[in-house]
C-alpha positions in Angstrom: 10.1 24.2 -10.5 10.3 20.3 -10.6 7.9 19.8 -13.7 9.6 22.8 -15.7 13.3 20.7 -14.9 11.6 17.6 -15.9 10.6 19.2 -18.8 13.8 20.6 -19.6 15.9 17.4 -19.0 12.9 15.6 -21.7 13.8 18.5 -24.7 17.5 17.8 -24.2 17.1 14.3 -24.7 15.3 14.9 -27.5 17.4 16.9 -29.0 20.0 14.6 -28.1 18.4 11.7 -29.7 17.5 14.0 -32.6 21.6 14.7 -33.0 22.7 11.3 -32.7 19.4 10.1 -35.5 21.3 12.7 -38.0 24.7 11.9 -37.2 23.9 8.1 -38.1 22.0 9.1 -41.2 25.1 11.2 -42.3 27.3 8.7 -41.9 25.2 6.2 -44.2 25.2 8.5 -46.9 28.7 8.9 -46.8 29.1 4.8 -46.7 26.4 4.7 -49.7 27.9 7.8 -51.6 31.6 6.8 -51.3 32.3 3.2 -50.5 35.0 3.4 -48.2 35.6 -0.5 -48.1 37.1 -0.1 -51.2 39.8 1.9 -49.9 40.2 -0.4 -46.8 40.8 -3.2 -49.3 43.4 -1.7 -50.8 45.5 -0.9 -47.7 44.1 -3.7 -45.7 47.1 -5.5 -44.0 48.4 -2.1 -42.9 45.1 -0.9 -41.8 44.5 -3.7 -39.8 48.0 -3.3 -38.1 47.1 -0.3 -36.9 43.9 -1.3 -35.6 45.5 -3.7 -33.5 48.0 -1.8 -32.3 45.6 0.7 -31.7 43.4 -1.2 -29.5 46.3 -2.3 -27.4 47.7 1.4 -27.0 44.2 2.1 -26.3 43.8 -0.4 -23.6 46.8 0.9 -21.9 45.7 4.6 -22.2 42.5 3.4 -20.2 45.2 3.7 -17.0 45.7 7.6 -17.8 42.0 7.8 -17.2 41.8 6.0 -13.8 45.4 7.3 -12.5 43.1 10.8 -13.0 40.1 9.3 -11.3 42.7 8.2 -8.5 44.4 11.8 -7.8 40.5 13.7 -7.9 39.5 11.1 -4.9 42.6 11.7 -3.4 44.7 9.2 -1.2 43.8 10.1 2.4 40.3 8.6 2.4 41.0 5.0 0.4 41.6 2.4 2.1 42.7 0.5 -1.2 46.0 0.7 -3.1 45.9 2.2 -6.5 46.0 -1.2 -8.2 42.2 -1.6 -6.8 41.3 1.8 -8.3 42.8 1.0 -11.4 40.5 -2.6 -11.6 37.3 -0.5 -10.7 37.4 1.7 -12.9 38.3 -0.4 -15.7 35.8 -2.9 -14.9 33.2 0.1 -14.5 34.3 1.9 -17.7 33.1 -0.4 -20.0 29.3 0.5 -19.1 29.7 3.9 -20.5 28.4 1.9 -24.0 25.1 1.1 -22.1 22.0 3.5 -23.1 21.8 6.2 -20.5 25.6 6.7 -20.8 25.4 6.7 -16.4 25.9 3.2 -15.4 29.8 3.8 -15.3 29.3 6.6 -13.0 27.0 4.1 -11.4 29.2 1.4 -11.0 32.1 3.8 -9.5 30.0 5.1 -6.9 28.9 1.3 -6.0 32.6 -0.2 -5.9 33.8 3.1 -5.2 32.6 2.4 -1.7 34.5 -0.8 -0.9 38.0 1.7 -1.7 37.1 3.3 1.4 35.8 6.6 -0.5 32.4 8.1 0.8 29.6 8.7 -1.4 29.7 12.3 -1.7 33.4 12.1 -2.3 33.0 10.0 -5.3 30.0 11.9 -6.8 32.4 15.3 -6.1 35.1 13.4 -8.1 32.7 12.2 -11.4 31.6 16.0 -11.5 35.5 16.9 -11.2 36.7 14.0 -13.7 33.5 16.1 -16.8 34.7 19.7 -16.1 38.2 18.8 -16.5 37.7 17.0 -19.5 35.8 18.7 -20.9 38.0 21.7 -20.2 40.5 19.7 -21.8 39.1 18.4 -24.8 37.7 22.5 -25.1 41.5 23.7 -25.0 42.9 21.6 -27.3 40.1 22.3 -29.9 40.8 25.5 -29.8 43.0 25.6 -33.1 39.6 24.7 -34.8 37.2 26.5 -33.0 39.5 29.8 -33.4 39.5 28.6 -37.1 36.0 28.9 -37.7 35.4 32.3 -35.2 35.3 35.4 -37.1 37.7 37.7 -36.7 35.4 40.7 -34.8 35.0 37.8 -32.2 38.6 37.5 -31.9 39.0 41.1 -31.1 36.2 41.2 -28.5 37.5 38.4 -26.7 41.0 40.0 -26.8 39.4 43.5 -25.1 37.0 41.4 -23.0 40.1 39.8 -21.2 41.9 42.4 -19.4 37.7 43.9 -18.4 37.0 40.5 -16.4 40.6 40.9 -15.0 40.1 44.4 -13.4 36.6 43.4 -12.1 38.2 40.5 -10.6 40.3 42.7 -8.8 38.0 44.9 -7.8 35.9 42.0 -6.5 39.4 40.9 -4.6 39.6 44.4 -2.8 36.3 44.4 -1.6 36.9 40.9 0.1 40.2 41.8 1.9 40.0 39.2 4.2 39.4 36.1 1.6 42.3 38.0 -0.5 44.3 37.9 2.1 43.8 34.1 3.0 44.4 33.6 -0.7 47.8 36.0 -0.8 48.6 33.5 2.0 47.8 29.9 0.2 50.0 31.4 -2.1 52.7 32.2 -0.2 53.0 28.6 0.9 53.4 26.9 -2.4 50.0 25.4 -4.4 47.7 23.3 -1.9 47.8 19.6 -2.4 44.4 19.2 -3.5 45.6 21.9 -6.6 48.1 20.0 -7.5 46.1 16.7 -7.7 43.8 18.7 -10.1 46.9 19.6 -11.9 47.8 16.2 -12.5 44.6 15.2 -13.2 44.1 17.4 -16.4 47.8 17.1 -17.4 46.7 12.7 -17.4 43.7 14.1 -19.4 45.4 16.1 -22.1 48.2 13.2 -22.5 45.2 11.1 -23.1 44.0 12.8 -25.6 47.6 13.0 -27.4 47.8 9.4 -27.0 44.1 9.1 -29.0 45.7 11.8 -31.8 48.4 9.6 -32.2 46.1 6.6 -32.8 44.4 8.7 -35.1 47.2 9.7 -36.6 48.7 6.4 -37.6 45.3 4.9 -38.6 45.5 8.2 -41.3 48.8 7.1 -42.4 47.7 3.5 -42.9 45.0 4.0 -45.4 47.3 6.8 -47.2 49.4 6.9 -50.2 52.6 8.2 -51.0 51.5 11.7 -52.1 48.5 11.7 -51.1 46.5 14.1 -48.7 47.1 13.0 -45.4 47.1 14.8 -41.6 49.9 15.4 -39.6 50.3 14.9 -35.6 49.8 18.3 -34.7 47.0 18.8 -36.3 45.0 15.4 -35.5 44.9 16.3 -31.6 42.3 19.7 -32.1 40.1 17.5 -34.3 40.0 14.3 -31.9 39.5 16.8 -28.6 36.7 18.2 -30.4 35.4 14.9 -32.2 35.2 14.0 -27.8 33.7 16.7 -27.2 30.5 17.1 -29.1 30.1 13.5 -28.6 30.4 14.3 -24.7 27.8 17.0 -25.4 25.5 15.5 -27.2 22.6 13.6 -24.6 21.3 9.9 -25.4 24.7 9.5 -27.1 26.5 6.5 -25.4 30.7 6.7 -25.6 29.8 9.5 -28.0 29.2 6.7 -30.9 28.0 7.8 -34.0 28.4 11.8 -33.0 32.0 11.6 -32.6 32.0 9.6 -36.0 30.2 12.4 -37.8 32.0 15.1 -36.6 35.3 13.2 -37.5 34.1 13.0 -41.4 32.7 16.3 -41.5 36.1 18.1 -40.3 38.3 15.7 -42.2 36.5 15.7 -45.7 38.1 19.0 -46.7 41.6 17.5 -46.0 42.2 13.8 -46.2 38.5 13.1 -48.9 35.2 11.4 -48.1 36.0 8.0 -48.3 39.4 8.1 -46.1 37.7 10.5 -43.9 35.0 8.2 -43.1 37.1 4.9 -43.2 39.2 6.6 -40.1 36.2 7.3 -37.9 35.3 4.1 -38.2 38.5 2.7 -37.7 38.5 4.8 -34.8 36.0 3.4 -32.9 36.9 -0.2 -33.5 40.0 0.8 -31.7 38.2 2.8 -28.7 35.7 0.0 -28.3 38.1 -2.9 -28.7 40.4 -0.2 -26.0 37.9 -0.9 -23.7 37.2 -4.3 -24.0 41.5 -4.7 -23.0 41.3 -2.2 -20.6 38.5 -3.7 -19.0 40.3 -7.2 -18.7 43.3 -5.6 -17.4 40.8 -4.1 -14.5 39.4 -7.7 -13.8 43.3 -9.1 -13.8 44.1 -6.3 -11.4 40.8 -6.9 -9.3 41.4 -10.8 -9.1 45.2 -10.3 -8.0 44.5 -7.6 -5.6 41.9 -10.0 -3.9 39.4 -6.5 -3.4 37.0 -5.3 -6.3 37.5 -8.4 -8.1 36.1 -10.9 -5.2 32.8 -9.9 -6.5 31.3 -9.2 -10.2 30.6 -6.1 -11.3 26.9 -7.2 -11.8 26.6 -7.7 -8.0 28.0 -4.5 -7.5 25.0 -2.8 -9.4 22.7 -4.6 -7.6 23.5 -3.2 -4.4 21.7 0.2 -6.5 18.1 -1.0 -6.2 
């Protein structure tokens, strides 16, 4: 059972690595075929205006991500304020760009510790902070994904839906007393560790509006009067599921050159190849350069608090081996 998990975990990475080899070698064949520096030099000042005030906006939306992080640990085990939370995971985030795409996770479960949070409780909240994302990201893709489904799918789905609602019922009358508890839960108002998850996906799903409307404006910077271009609405589906192939994809660190590809491939129908590609990579200039601000926020926090800043991040992962 171990070897055939090994082996299983080896063929993912594999096909990871495989996914992030073509992504890269589709996005040099769109730099060769289409030059899209040329189209940066032509809108450079306001290009680079939104760049920076990307990054910054960025930076600050780094603070959605750990105020999420803080409500899935919860406040009754820390022994920290939130400013502390807000410093590690800001110092930690940054090693999401490291291969292995881990040593974030890593480093939270290290300084997670020295919040007052228990091991398990942090490894329950890294599981919780993926499945709500990715839930997240999955929900507002939708529009796409519903895009490209065929309409017999459509159907099934709608006729499959009420199905898994009466066998859910009939599973609920067969376990009287757990529906009963539930009936109960209910009666009292949403538990409080509900409504944490609550606000945690509502801080991920504002995130991700935040990253549209980066998007968004770095579109309008390199557009024309007249020309093609994207609006809001209709950047936030194609950023969620830019994240979330990149998320997928194994071997692929922050997502980069996966969410680059899949930016250029669902854009090049609407705003052209060269602008297309010109925006992804504008993109993740700002999400990297984001980081970098976010991440010396967390070490300001860390050193004013007195807590998580008292000692570098590297001595932190050493405490690992």
């Amino acid at each position: 059972m171990i070897a055939t998990s090994g082996r299983a975990v080896r063929i993912g990475r594999l096909i990871g690595w495989a996914a992030v080899a073509v992504s890269f070698g589709f996005i040099g064949l769109q730099l060769w075929q289409h030059a899209p520096w040329r189209l940066a030099g032509a809108h450079l000042e306001a290009l680079m205006a939104a760049v920076v005030g990307g990054v910054l906006l960025y930076g600050v939306a780094g603070f959605l991500l750990s105020s999420a992080w803080y409500q899935l640990l919860g406040a009754g085990s820390a022994t920290a304020s939130i400013r502390c939370h807000h410093a590690v995971y800001g110092r930690t985030q940054i090693a999401k760009y490291l291969p292995g795409n881990v040593f974030h996770l890593v480093g939270r479960q290290v300084m997670g510790r020295r919040l007052g949070h228990g091991q398990g409780h942090l490894a329950i909240a890294s599981l919780l902070e993926a499945l709500l994302s990715v839930l997240t990201a999955a929900a507002l893709s939708l529009p796409i994904v519903w895009h490209w489904l065929d309409q017999w799918l459509l159907w099934i789905g709608a006729f499959a839906a009420p199905v898994l609602v009466l066998i859910a019922v009939r599973w609920g009358r067969r376990h009287d007393l757990a529906l009963r508890d539930f009936a109960a839960s209910q009666a009292r108002g949403f538990s409080p560790a509900l409504l944490r998850l609550l606000r945690a996906a509502a801080l991920y799903a504002l995130f991700f509006l935040l990253v549209a409307a980066i998007f968004w404006m770095l579109a309008r910077s390199v557009s024309d009067p007249g020309d093609a271009s994207i609006d809001l609405a209709a950047s936030v589906p194609v950023v969620a599921l830019a994240w979330l192939v990149g998320f997928a994809t194994p071997g692929s660190s922050a997502g980069i050159g996966v969410r680059e590809a899949v930016l250029i491939a669902a854009l090049d129908g609407t705003l052209g190849a060269p602008a297309s590609a010109l925006i992804a990579l504008a993109l993740r200039l700002v999400t990297i350069g984001g980081d970098v601000v976010f991440f010396a926020l967390g070490m300001m926090l860390g050193l004013a608090d007195g807590r998580p800043g008292s000692i570098a991040l590297g001595d932190d992962l050493a405490d690992v081996g």
